[in-house]
C-alpha positions as CSV (number, residue, x, y, z in Angstrom):
1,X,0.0,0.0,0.0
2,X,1.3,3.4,-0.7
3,X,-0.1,6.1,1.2
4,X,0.9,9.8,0.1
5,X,0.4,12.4,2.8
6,X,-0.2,16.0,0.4
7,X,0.8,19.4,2.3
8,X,3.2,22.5,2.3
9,X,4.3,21.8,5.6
10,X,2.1,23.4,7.7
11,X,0.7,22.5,11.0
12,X,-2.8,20.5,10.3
13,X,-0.7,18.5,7.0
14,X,1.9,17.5,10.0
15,X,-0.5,16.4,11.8
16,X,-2.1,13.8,9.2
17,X,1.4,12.7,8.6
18,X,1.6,12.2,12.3
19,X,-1.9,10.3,12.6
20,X,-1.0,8.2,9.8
21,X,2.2,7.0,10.5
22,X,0.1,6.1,14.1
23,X,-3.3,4.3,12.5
24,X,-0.7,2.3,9.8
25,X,1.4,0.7,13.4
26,X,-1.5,0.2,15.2
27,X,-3.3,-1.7,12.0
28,X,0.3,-2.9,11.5
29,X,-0.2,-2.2,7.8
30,X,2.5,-2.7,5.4
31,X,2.6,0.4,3.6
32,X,4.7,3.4,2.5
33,X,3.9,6.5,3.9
34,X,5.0,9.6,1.8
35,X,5.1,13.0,2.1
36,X,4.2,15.4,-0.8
37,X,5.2,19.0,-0.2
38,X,5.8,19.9,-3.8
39,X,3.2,22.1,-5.5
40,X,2.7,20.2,-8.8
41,X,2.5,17.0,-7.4
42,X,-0.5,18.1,-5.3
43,X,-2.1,20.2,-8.4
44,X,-1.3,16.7,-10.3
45,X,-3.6,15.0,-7.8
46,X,-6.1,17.7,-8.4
47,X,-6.0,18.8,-5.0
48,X,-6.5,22.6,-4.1
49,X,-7.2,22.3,-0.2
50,X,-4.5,20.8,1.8
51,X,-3.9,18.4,3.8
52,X,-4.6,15.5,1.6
53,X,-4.6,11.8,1.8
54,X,-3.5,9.5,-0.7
55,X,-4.0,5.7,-0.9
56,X,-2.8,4.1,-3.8
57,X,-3.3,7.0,-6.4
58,X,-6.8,7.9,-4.9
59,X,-7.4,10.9,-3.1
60,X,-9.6,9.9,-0.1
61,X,-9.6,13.1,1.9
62,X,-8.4,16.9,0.7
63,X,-9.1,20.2,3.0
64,X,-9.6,18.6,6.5
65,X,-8.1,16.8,9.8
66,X,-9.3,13.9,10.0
67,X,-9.0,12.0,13.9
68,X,-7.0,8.9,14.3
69,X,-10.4,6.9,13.8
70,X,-11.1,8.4,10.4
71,X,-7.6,7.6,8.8
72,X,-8.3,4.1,10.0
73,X,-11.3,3.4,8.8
74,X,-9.8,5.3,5.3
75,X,-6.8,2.4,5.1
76,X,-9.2,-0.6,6.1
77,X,-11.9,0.3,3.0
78,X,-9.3,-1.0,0.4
């Protein structure tokens, strides 16, 4: 599983990196985690609110936090 983690650095996109470095231990997921900072890779997603949440070339969340619960319940729908 690859899991992209789209932001410009600032606080809310480090803390959905944070959270889903967490939910993929705890589910003990084997998965890449990535994080996107440059600009054109997130326009290339089609993303214009950060932070964003990438699994597998899908965007599953753009423009909000999401809780530990939510990014869980994103990586178990696959």
């Amino acid at each position: 599983m690859e899991i992209k983690v789209l932001g410009t650095g600032c606080p809310s996109c480090k803390t959905l990196e944070h959270t889903t470095k967490q939910a993929v231990q705890e589910l003990e997921l084997d998965a890449e985690i990535i994080k996107v900072e440059d600009m054109m890779e997130i326009i290339n997603h089609n993303v214009m609110r950060t932070p964003a949440l990438v699994i597998d070339g899908k965007v599953v969340s753009a423009g909000k936090k999401l809780s530990l619960q939510e990014v869980k319940e994103l990586l178990t729908q696959k």
